[in-house]
C-alpha positions in Angstrom: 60.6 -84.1 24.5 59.7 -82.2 27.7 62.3 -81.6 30.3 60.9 -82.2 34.3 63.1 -82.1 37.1 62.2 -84.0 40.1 63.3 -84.6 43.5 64.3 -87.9 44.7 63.9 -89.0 48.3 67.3 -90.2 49.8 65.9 -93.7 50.1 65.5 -94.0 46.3 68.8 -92.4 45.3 70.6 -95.8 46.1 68.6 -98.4 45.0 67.8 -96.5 41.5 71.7 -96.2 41.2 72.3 -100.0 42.3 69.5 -100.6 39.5 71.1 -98.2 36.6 73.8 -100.7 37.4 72.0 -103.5 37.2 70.7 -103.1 33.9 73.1 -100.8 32.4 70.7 -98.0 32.1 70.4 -94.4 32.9 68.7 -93.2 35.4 66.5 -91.0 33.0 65.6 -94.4 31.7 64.3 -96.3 34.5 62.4 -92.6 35.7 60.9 -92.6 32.5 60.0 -96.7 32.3 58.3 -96.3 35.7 56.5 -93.4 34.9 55.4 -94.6 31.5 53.8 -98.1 33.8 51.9 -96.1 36.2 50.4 -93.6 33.6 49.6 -96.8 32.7 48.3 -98.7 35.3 46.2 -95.7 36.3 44.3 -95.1 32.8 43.4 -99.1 33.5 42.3 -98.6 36.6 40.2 -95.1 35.7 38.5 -98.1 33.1 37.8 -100.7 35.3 36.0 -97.8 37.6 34.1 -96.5 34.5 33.1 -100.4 33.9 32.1 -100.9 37.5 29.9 -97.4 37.5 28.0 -98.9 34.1 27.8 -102.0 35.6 25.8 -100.9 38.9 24.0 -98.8 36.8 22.9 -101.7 34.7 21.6 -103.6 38.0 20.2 -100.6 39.0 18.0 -100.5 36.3 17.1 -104.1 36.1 19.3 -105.1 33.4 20.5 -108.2 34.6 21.4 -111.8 32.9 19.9 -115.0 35.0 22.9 -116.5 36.2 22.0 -119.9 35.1 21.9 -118.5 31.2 25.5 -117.4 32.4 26.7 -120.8 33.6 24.9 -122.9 31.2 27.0 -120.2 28.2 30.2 -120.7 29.8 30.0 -124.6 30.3 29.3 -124.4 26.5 32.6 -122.8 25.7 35.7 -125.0 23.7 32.3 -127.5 23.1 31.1 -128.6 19.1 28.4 -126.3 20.6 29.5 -123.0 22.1 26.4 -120.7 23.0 26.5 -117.3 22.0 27.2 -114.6 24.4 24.0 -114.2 26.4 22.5 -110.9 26.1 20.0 -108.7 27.5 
């Protein structure tokens, strides 16, 4: 395990303590939990723009799916006779 030091701004220091209080953990915890989510959160969001990029490119190049076929597949879902996924 790595050792980082960081530098809280005074209008954290209290409302991380109240919270270590709060839920009777340490403040290495909490640093650590809230790190963890936005490493997180920002791989996600690096995917959804990677899906976006692919998905312009897709439109760009014609590659497109009548949005009739679309509606008429998803009114077909939870039915005796679900569709299958509509393709290009």
């Amino acid at each position: 395990m790595g050792v980082t030091s960081i530098r809280l701004n005074s209008e954290i220091e209290k409302p991380l303590a109240d919270l270590t209080k709060k839920l009777d953990r340490s403040k290495n915890y909490i640093i650590n939990r809230a790190v963890e989510e936005f490493v997180a959160r920002q791989a996600m969001e690096r995917d959804r723009w990677e899906d976006t990029l692919e998905a312009l490119d897709s439109v760009k190049n014609g590659r497109l799916i009548d949005a009739g076929v679309v509606e008429k597949w998803m009114d077909s879902w939870g039915g005796d006779d679900e569709l299958p996924t509509p393709t290009i």
